[in-house]
Every structure is written in structure tokens, then in C-alpha cells.
Wavefront OBJ file of the C-alpha trace (Angstrom):
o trace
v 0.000 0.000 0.000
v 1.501 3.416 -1.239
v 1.734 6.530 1.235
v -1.232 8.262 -0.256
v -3.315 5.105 0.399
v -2.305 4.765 3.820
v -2.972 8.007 4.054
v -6.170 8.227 2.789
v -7.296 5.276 4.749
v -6.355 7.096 7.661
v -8.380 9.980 7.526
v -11.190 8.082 6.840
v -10.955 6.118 9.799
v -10.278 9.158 11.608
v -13.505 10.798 10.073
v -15.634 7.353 10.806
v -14.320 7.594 14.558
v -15.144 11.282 15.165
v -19.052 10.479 13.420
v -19.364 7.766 15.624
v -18.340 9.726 18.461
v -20.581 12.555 17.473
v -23.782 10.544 17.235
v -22.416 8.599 20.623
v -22.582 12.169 22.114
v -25.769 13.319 20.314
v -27.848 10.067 21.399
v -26.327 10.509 25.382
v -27.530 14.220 25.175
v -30.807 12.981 24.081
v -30.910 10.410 26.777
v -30.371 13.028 29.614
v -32.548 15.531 27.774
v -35.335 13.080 27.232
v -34.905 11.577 30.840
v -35.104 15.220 32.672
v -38.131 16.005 30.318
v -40.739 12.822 30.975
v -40.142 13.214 34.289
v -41.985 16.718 34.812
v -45.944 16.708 34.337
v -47.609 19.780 33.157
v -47.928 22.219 36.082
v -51.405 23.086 34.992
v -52.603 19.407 35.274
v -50.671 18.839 38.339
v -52.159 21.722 39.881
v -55.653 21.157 38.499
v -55.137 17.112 40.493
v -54.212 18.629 43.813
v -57.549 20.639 43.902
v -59.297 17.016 44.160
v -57.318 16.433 47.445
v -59.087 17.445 51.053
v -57.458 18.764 53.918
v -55.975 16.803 56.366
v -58.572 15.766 58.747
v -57.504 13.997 62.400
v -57.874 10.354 62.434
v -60.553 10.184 65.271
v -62.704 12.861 63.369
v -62.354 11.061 59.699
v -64.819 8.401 59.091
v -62.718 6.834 56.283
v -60.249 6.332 59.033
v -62.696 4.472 61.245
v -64.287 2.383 58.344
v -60.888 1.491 56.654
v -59.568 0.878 60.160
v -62.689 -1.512 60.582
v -62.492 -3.161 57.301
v -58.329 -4.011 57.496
v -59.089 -5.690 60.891
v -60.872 -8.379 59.452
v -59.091 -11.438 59.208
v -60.568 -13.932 57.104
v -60.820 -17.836 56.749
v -61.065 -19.687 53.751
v -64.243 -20.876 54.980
v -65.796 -17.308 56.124
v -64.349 -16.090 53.038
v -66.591 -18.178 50.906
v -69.831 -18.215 53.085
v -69.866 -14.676 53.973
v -69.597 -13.934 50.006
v -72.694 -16.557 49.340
v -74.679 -14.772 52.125
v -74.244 -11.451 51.276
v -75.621 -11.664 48.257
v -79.558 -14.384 49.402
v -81.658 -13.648 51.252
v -81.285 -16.165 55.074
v -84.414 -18.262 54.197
v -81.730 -19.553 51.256
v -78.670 -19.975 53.656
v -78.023 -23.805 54.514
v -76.971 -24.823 58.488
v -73.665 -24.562 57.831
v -73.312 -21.232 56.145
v -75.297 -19.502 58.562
v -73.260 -21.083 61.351
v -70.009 -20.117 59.583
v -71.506 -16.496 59.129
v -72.289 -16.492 62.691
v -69.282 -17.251 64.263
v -67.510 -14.889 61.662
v -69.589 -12.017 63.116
v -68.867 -13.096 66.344
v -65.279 -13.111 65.668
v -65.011 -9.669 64.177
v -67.227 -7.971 66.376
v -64.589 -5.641 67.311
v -64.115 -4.577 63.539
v -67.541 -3.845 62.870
v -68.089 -1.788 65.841
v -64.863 0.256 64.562
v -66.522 0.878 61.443
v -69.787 1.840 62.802
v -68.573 4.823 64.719
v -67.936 6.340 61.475
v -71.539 6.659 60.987
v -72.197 9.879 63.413
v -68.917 11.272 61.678
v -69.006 14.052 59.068
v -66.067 14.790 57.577
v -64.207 11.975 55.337
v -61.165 11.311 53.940
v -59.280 8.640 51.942
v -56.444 10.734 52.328
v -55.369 10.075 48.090
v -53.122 11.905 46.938
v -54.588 12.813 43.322
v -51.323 14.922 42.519
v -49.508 11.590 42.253
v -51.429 11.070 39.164
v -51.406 7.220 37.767
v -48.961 6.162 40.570
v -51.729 7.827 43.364
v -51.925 5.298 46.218
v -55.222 4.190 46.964
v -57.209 2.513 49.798
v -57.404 -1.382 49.524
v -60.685 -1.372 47.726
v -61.236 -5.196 47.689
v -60.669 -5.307 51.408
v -63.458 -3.000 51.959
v -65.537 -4.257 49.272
v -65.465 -7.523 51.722
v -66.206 -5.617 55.053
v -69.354 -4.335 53.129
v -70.306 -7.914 52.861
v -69.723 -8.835 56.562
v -71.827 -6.077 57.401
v -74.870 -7.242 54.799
v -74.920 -10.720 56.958
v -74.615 -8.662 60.392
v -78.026 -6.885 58.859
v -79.112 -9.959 57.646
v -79.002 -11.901 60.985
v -79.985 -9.039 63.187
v -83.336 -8.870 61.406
v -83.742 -12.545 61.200
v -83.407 -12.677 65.210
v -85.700 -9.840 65.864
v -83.373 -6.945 66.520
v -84.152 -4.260 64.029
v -82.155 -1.758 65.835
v -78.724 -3.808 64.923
v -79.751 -4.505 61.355
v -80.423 -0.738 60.862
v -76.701 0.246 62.565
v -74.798 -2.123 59.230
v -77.332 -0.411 56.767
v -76.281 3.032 57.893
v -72.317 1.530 58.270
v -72.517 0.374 54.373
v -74.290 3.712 53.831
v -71.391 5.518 55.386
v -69.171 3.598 53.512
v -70.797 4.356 50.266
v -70.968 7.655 50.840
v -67.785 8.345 51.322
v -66.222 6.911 48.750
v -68.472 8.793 46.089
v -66.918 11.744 47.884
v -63.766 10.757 46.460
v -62.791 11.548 42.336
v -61.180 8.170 41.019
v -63.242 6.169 38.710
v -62.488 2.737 40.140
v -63.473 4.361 43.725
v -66.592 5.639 42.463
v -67.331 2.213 41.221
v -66.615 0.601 44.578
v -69.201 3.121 45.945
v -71.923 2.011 43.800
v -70.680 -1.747 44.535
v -71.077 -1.102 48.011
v -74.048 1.310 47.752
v -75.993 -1.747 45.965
v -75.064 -4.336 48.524
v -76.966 -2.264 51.529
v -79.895 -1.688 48.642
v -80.568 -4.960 48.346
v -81.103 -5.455 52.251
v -82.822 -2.537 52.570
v -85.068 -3.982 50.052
v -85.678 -7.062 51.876
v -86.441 -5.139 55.380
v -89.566 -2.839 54.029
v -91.267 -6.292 52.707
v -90.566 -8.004 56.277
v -93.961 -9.105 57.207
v -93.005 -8.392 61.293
v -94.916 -5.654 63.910
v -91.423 -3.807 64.378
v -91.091 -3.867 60.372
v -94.673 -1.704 60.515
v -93.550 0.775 63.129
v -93.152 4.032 61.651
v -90.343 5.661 63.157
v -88.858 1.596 61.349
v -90.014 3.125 58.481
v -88.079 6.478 58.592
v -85.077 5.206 59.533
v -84.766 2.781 57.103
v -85.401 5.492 54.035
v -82.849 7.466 56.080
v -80.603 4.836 55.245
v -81.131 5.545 50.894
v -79.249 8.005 49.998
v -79.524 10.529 47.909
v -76.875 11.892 46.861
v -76.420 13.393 43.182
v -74.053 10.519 41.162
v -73.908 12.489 38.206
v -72.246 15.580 39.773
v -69.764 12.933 41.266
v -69.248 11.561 38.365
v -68.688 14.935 36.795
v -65.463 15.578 39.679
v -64.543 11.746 38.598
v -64.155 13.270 34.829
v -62.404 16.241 35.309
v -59.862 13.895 37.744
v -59.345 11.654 35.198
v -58.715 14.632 32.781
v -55.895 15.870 34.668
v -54.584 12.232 35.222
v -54.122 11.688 31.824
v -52.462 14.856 30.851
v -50.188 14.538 33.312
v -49.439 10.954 32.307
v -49.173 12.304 28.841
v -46.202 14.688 29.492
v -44.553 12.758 31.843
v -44.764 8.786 30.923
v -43.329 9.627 27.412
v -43.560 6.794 25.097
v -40.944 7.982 22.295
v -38.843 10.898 21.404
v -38.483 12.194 17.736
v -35.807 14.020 16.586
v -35.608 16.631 13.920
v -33.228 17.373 11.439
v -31.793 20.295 14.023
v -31.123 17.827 16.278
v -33.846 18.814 18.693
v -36.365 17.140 20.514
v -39.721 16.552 19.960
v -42.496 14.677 22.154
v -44.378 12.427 20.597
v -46.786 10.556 22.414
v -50.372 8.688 21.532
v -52.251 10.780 24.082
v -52.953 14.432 22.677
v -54.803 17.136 24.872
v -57.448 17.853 22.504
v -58.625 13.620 22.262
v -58.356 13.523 25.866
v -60.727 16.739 26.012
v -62.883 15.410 23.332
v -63.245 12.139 24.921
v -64.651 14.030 28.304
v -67.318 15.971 26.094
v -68.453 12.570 25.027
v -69.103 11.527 28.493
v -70.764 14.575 29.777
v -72.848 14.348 26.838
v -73.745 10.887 28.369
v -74.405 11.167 31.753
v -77.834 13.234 32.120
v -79.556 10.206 29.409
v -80.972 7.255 30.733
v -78.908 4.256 30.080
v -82.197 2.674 28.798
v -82.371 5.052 25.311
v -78.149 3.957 24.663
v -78.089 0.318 24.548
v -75.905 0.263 20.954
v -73.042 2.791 22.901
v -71.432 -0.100 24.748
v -70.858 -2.244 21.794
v -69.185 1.261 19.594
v -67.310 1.749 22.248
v -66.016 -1.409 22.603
v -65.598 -2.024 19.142
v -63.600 1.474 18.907
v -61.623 -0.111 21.444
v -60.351 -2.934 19.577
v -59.766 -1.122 16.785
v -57.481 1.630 18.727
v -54.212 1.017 17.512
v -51.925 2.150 18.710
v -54.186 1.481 22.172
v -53.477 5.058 24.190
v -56.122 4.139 27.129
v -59.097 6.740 26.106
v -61.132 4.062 24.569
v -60.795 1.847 27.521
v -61.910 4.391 29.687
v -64.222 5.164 27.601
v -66.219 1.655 28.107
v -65.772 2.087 31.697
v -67.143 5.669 32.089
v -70.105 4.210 30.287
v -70.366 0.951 32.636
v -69.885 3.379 35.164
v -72.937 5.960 34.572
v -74.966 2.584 33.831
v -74.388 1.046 37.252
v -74.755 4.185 39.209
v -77.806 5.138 37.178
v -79.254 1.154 38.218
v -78.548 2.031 41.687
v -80.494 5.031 41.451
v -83.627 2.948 39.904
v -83.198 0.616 42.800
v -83.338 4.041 45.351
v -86.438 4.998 43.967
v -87.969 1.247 44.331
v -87.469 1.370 48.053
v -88.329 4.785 48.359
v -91.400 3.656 46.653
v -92.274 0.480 48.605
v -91.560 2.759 52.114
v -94.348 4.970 50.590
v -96.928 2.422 50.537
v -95.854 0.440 53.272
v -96.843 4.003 55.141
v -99.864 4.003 52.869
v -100.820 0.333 54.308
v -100.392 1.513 57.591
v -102.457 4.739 57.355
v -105.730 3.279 55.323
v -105.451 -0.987 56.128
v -104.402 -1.570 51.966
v -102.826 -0.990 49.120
v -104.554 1.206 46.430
v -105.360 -0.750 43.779
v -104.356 1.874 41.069
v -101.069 3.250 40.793
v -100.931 6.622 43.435
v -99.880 10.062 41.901
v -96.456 9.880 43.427
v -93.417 10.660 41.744
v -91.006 7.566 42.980
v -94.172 5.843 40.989
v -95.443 8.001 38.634
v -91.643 9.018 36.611
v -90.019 6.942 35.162
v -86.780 5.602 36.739
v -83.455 7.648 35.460
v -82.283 3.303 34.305
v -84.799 2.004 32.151
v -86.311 5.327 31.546
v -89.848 3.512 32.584
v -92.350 3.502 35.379
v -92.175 0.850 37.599
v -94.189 -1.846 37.554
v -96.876 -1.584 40.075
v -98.910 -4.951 40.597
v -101.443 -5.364 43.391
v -101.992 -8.836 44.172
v -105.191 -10.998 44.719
v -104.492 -11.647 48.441
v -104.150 -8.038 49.143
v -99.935 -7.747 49.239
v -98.194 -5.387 46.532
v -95.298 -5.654 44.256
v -93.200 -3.217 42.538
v -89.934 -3.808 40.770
v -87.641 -2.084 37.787
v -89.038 -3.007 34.745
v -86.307 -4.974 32.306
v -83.585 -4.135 35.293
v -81.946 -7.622 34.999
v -81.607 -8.001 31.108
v -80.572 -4.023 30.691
v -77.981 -4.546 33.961
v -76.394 -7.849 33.139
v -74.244 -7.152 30.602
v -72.846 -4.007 32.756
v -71.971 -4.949 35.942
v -70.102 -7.671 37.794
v -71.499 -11.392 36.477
v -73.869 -12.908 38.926
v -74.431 -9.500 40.862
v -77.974 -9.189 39.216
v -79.795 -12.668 40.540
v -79.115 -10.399 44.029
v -81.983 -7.438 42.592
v -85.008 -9.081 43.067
v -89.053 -7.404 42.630
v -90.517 -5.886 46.020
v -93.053 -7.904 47.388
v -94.959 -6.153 49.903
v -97.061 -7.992 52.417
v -100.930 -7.483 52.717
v -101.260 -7.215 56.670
v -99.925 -4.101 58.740
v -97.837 -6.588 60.703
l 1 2 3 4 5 6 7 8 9 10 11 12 13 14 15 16 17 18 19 20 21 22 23 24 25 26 27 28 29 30 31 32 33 34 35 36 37 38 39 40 41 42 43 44 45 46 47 48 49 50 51 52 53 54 55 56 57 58 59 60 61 62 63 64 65 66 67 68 69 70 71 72 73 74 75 76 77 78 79 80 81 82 83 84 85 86 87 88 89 90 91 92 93 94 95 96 97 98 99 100 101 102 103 104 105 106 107 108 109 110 111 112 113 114 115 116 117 118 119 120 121 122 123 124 125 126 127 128 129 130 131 132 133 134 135 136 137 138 139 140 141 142 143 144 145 146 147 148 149 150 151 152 153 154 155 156 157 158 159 160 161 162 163 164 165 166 167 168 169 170 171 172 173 174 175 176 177 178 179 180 181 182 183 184 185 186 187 188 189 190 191 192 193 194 195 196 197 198 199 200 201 202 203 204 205 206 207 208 209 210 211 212 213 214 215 216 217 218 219 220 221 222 223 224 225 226 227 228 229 230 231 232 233 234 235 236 237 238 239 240 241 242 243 244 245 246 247 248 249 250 251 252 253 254 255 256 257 258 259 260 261 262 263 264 265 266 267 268 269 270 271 272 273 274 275 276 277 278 279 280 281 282 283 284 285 286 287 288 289 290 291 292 293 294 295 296 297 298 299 300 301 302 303 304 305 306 307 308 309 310 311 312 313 314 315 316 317 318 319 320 321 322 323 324 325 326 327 328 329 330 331 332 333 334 335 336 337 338 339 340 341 342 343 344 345 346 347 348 349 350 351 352 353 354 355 356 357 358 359 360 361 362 363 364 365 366 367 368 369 370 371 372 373 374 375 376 377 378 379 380 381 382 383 384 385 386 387 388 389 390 391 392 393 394 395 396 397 398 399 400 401 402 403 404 405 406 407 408 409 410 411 412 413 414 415 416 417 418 419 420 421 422
């Protein structure tokens, strides 16, 4: 090889070495660049999460405290485990002798815990104590083991009526009231969920105690406690804080879980993510456009949503969401159908009382004269032969099922009430 070869073949190496070291730099620069960039969220969205927090509230005055407290000191066996979820959900002429006896001594057991949760019924203020700045990595309660306290406390109500103590069976339906309530009063979608899971739990017994065909089930002041018990609370303005939480959530997760950086021919960077601002606020009109119709007019909107689901590629999450927000305003507008059944059978159960029957045409009354904000129907009002009355949600199970959590409907049953005054 000649001089001038060698030569040659040096400076190209040379050039080769100082690219390479060039774009080593350039893609290390990037690195750092990119690194210090995804992990700041936009200030606005930050800011616009932290005004979903509360302020700190003492333990002893926070009811959340006092039912998560409650709920965490349950211990459960495999056994209790299994018949305290089969219970919860029938009514205790359907128990067998050994679930009730393993429900029993479960109650027994955990007495302790469900008097802990109970004080948080004469509490006000209530706290979860999230931290909704946190955005996707916000820690939250342990949902599941409340979801299972909520249970227990459907067999304490269960027995306590069964053995003639009203007063006991009314303390769990205000406890899983409590519960409910305060966990609509936070702004996560999967807690506001758990609140309607919970809410529809104590439903369903309060359901069963206006038909109880008992002299303390006819008392009056019975009567007003147990509609004390139905809440009624406005869903769709708590679903409205869920949205605007979520909003925030997802434009913070936007700028700061960056999924890929793009460079330009400058050698600058670029974010480019599959969440943009204006889907994410497009997404949220959708669902406000949803929530004041009754789920009963929207049946084909599960099935486009889903379907736009699969199709999302590549998947950025709003879709998803999407399908739950609408699961979501179906289940909490079910639970409101099934708040206006009781409210309704309380109002003739008084009506019983007051004249010795039950009208046999429907009353003016609005929980039976409007239709229910589910099906978007009346409910069925049916006066029977031997002088007893029963009302239910017309179509609730077929419109529900496909909705909610599988088996959870058998639970929602038609209000049968009974033709003496006890």
C-alpha cells in the first residue's frame, strides 16, 4: 500500500471515529434531555389534580379512618371467606346450616371490627387521604378489602333482622351507607365504582327489610329510619369531579410517561406521544354528553365503544376508559332505579299503615309516577289478589347484566310487599 493510500485510509478512519463519536454524544444528550423532560408533568394538570385532594382531617374525626380501620381488621378464613360472600348476596331463608353457622361465628369473631366501622356513621367529615397529585402512581385505599367488610356487614343486617333486633340490622345499613358515601366523595373512577358496589349491597337489604312481614317492620319511626338509610346523593355531579380527575390524570401521564422521542433534522427534541390534549378533552365531552340520558335510550353505545376499542391502535387508554365511564354511569344510574324502588315500597308500606291496603291503582307519586333515570320507565306496580303489593324495575336484569359484575344481578329481586300491617 503506497503513502497516499495509507494516508487516505487514515483519515477516513479518523472521520468514521469522530461520526461515531458525534452521534455517541448526540444520542447521550438525548438520553439526559429526554430523561429530565418525561419526568416533569404539566404544572397546569398537576395543579388542576391537587384541587381534588381534602385537607388533612384527624384520624378520630375522619370516618374513612374508622371504616378502613374496621375493614383491614378483618381477618378472614377460607371458609368465612366463601360463606360470607354466598350470604351477602340471598336472602337467610336460602342460607343452609352450615353457612349460617359459619356467618355467625364470623360475626362473632369480628365484632370488634364492625363496631370500629360503625362509629364512622355519626362522623361528618371523610377522607381517603389520596393523593390525586400523584397522578397514575396515586396510592389508593385497599378497595377489595373493603368491598369484603361491606359484605360482613350485609350478613350482620341480615341476621340481626332474622333474630328480631331491628335496631342492629339498621346500625350495618347506615355503616354500608357511610361507607358508600364516602367513597363517592372521592374523584377516582375505580373508587366511584366501589361506591356504587357497596351502595348496591346495603340496597338490596334494605329492600328485603320494608317487605318483612313483622310488627317492628310496621312501626313508623322503622319506616323512617330505614329510608334514612337511601341516599340521595347526586351521582352524576360525582361523576362529573370523577371526569375532570381523570382529565388531569391523563395529561399529566401524557407529558410525563413519554412513550418515544423524535428528533428533527436540528437535532432537537420533539415529544411524541399517543395521548394528545385535545382527544383527551374530546373524549370528556363525550361523556358529559352521556351522563344526564338514561342508560335505557343507549343500549348500541357499549358495543361502539367497545368495538372502537379494539380497533385503537396504537391502544393510548381513552377508549378503555371510555367503556368504563359508560359501565360506570350505567351502574350508578341502576342504583339510582333501585333508590327509587325502596323509596317507593316505604311509601306504601306508610300508605298500608295509614288506610289498612294498598290502592289498587297506581298513586300520583313521583317515585311511581316518573319513570326511573335506568330504564327510563315507570315501575311496575302490581297489586296482588291476596291483598300484598309488588313493585320492581321493569327490564332491570336483562338491561344490567351485561354491565356490571357477572352474577351480581340474581341479588336485585321485585318488592313484594305484604298485605297485613304486621
Amino acid at each position: 500500500m503506497s503513502i497516499c493510500e495509507i494516508s487516505w485510509v487514515r483519515r477516513v478512519t479518523l472521520v468514521v471515529a469522530i461520526c461515531f463519536l458525534t452521534a455517541l454524544v448526540v444520542l447521550t444528550v438525548a438520553r439526559l434531555r429526554g430523561r429530565k423532560v418525561a419526568r416533569v408533568a404539566d404544572p397546569q394538570a398537576i395543579e388542576a389534580l391537587k384541587a381534588f385532594e381534602k385537607p388533612a382531617i384527624p384520624d378520630e374525626e375522619n370516618a374513612a379512618k374508622w371504616l378502613a380501620g374496621g375493614a383491614g381488621a378483618v381477618v378472614w378464613s377460607m371458609a368465612e371467606k366463601a360463606a360470607v360472600g354466598t350470604a351477602s348476596g340471598r336472602p337467610i331463608s336460602e342460607w343452609d346450616q352450615e353457612t349460617e353457622a359459619t356467618v355467625r361465628e364470623a360475626l362473632d369473631r369480628h365484632r370488634g371490627a364492625l363496631d370500629t366501622m360503625s362509629v364512622a356513621v355519626g362522623i361528618e367529615q371523610t377522607s381517603f387521604d389520596i393523593r390525586y397529585s400523584d397522578g397514575t402512581e396515586a396510592e389508593l385505599p385497599d378497595l377489595l378489602e373493603i368491598l369484603r367488610a361491606v359484605r360482613l356487614l350485609a350478613c350482620q343486617a341480615r341476621i340481626a333482622f332474622a333474630d328480631g333486633n331491628p335496631e342492629g340490622g339498621l346500625v350495618a345499613l347506615a355503616t354500608m351507607n357511610r361507607m358508600a358515601s364516602s367513597l363517592y366523595k372521592e374523584s377516582s373512577l375505580i373508587t366511584f365504582m366501589i361506591a356504587v358496589a357497596a351502595e348496591r349491597i346495603m340496597l338490596v337489604q334494605a329492600a328485603e327489610a320494608v317487605s318483612f312481614d313483622e310488627v317492628w317492620a310496621c312501626n313508623p319511626e322503622f319506616l323512617d329510619e330505614l329510608e334514612a338509610v337511601v341516599l340521595q346523593t347526586d351521582q352524576m355531579r360525582d361523576l362529573r369531579r370523577v371526569l375532570g380527575a381523570w382529565e388531569a390524570t391523563l395529561w399529566a401521564a401524557a407529558t410525563k410517561g413519554v412513550t418515544r422521542w423524535e428528533f428533527d433534522p436540528k437535532g432537537s427534541l420533539e415529544l411524541s406521544d399517543d395521548l394528545d390534549r385535545e382527544d383527551i378533552q374530546k373524549a370528556c365531552r363525550r361523556v358529559e354528553e352521556w351522563l344526564p340520558i338514561p342508560y335505557g335510550r343507549t343500549l348500541e353505545r357499549l358495543t361502539q365503544l367497545e368495538a372502537e376499542a379494539k380497533a385503537q391502535e396504537p391502544a393510548n387508554g381513552i377508549e378503555s376508559d371510555l367503556v368504563g365511564f359508560n359501565k360506570a354511569i350505567g351502574r350508578a344510574q341502576s342504583v339510582a332505579a333501585q333508590r327509587q324502588l325502596i323509596r317507593a315500597a316505604i311509601t306504601m308500606r306508610r300508605t298500608m299503615l295509614e288506610t289498612g291496603s294498598y290502592p289498587l291503582d297506581r298513586p300520583e307519586h313521583p317515585d311511581l309516577t316518573d319513570p326511573d333515570p335506568f330504564t327510563d320507565k315507570q315501575l311496575s306496580y302490581q297489586p296482588g289478589s291476596d291483598g300484598s303489593l309488588t313493585i320492581e324495575v321493569v327490564g332491570f336484569v336483562d338491561l344490567l347484566t351485561p354491565i356490571t359484575v357477572p352474577g351480581m344481578v340474581r341479588y336485585i329481586r321485585p318488592i313484594t310487599l305484604p298485605a297485613t300491617g304486621g
